[in-house]
N, C-alpha and C positions, 0 to 999 in steps of 0.2 A: 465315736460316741453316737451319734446318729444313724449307723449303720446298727447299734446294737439296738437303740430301742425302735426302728425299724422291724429289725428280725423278731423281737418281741412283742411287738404288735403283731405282726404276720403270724407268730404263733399261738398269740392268745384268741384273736379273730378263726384262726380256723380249728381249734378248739371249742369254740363255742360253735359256731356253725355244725361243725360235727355232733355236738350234743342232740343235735335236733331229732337227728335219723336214729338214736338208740336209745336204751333204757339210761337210767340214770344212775339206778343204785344195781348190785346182783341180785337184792331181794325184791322181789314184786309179790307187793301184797294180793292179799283175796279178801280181807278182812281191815277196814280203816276206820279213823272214829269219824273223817268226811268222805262218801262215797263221794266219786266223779261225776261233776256236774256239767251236764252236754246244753252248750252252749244255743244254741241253733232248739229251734225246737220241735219234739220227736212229729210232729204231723209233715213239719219243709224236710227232716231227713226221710219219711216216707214218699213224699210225692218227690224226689228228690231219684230215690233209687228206682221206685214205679217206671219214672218218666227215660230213668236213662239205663236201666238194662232191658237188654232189646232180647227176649225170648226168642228163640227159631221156632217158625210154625210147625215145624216137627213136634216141638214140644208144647206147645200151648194147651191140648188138653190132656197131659201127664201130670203128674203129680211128683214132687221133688221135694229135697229139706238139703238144707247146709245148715251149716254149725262152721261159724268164722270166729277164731280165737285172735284176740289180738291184747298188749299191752299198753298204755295209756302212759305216757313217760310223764316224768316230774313238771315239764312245761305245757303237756298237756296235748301232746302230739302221739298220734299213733307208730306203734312199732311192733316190729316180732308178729307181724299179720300171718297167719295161717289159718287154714281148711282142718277143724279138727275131725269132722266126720260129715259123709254125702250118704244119702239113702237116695231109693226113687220108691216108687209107690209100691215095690214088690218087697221092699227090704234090703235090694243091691246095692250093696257099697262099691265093689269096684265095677261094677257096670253102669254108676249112677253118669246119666247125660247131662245133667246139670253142672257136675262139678267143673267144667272148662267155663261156668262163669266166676270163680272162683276171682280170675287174674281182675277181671274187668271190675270185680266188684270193688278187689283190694283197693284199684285205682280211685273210684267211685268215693268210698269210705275215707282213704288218707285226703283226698281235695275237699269235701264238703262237710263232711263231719269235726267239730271240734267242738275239745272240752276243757272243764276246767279240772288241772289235776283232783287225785287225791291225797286228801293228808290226816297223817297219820302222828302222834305225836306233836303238833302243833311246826311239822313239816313238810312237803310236798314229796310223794311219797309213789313210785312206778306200781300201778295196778291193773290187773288180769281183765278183761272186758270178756261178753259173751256175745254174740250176735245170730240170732237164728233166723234163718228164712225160710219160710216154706213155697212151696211153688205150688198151686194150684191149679188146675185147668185155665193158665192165661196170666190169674191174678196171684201180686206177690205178698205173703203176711209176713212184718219183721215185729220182730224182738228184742231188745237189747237186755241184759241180764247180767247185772253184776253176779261174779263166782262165788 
């Protein structure tokens, strides 16, 4: 008897742990009757990314844009983080030199940034996030933009 509600703990506990790292439902909205409310607030996540992506002098007076897509899970954690589009100041997508801050950013954004889900239905409900950054000769301008 003990061995079984052992194993049933051990399986309920790494089921919820595993919730953490993915969406919650298959659908993820873009549209909710509670957009996602960001915890922290949007000036400490600015100086926040300012302070800790470290631009290469190479590029400090280029010009650059990302577009970081990511989904906002029902607990309120980031997930599904991807690069949906890199420009540099010419227009080059796949030549853009910015995009290898892409990894450092994801990191950046899942440890400092949290929210409160969205919900939808009088539920908490996986939602679409937009994040733009532009790069400007040195200085960084973001954007957050619900889909």
């Amino acid at each position: 008897m003990k061995i079984v509600i052992i194993t049933l703990l051990t399986i309920i506990s790494l089921t919820v742990v595993g919730q953490a790292n993915k969406q919650c439902y298959e659908k993820v909205y873009r549209v909710a009757d509670t957009l996602p409310k960001l915890i922290s607030k949007p000036e400490d996540v600015l100086r926040i990314l300012k302070n800790e992506i470290v631009i290469p002098d190479s590029l400090k007076n280029r010009l650059g844009h990302l577009i970081i897509m990511y989904v906002i899970n029902c607990n309120g954690d980031l997930v599904n983080l991807r690069t949906a589009k890199t420009a540099d100041s010419n227009g080059h997508i796949e030549k853009n030199e910015f995009g290898f801050l892409s990894s450092e950013i994801f990191k950046i954004i899942k440890r400092e940034i949290k929210w409160i889900p969205a919900r939808h239905g009088g539920k908490t409900v996986d939602f679409l996030q937009i994040l733009s950054i532009n790069f400007e000769k040195g200085e960084i301008r973001i954007s957050l933009t619900a889909t």
